[in-house]
Steps between C-alpha positions, in 0.01 A plus 500: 500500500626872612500765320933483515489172459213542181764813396855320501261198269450736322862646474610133406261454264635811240822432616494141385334647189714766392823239545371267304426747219114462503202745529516662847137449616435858496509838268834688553552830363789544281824503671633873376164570687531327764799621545443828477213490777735348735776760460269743526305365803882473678640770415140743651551246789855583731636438801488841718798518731692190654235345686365335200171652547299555137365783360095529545414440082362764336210457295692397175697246715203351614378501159764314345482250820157455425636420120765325579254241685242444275727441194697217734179390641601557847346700744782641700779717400761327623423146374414658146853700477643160564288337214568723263902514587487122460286542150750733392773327619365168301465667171876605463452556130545868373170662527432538091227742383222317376516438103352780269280402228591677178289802365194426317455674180159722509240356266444760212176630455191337289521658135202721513147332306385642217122673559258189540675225520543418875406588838188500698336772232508229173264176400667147436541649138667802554225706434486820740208547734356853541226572758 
């Protein structure tokens, strides 16, 4: 197989997935995140002039490409933009922040031992050692 041909299996494969409301076969990032590296990565990324030419990224745009890839598990900008628009489109939910456990109390403090009774410095019958 080619390596489009092994891509767009691929492509199927979560797509088929994601509609039928099972595990996608790979890690995704959360979607406010994911959709925040997107808008970001556009947004550093704009057409200059008419002629449709693009920017040369800067460093942080080729950071977040370089992002954006590995958390689709795609290896070229372009095709992992279009994953991750597809994820995003596929969740359609509200993004809700995860779930915050309630506070735990602190533990208070071990009531202090009266002299000889405890600790590495007594015998099994509460005797104090002295060296």
């Amino acid at each position: 197989m080619t390596r489009k041909a092994d891509e767009a299996q691929e492509i199927q494969e979560v797509q088929e997935a994601e509609e039928a409301g099972g595990v996608s076969p790979m890690l995704m990032p959360h979607p406010a995140t994911l959709r925040r590296l997107v808008d970001e990565y556009e947004a550093l990324i704009v057409p200059e002039g008419e002629g449709g030419a693009v920017a040369k990224p800067d460093q942080r745009a080729q950071d977040l490409a370089y992002t954006l890839c590995v958390s689709t598990g795609t290896r070229d900008v372009s095709r992992a933009l279009e994953r991750a628009r597809h994820h995003l489109a596929a969740v359609r939910r509200p993004v809700v922040p995860m779930r915050s456990v309630a506070p735990v109390e602190p533990m208070a403090p071990p009531a202090p031992r009266p002299p000889g009774t405890g600790g590495p410095a007594a015998r099994d019958g509460g005797e104090a050692v002295t060296r």
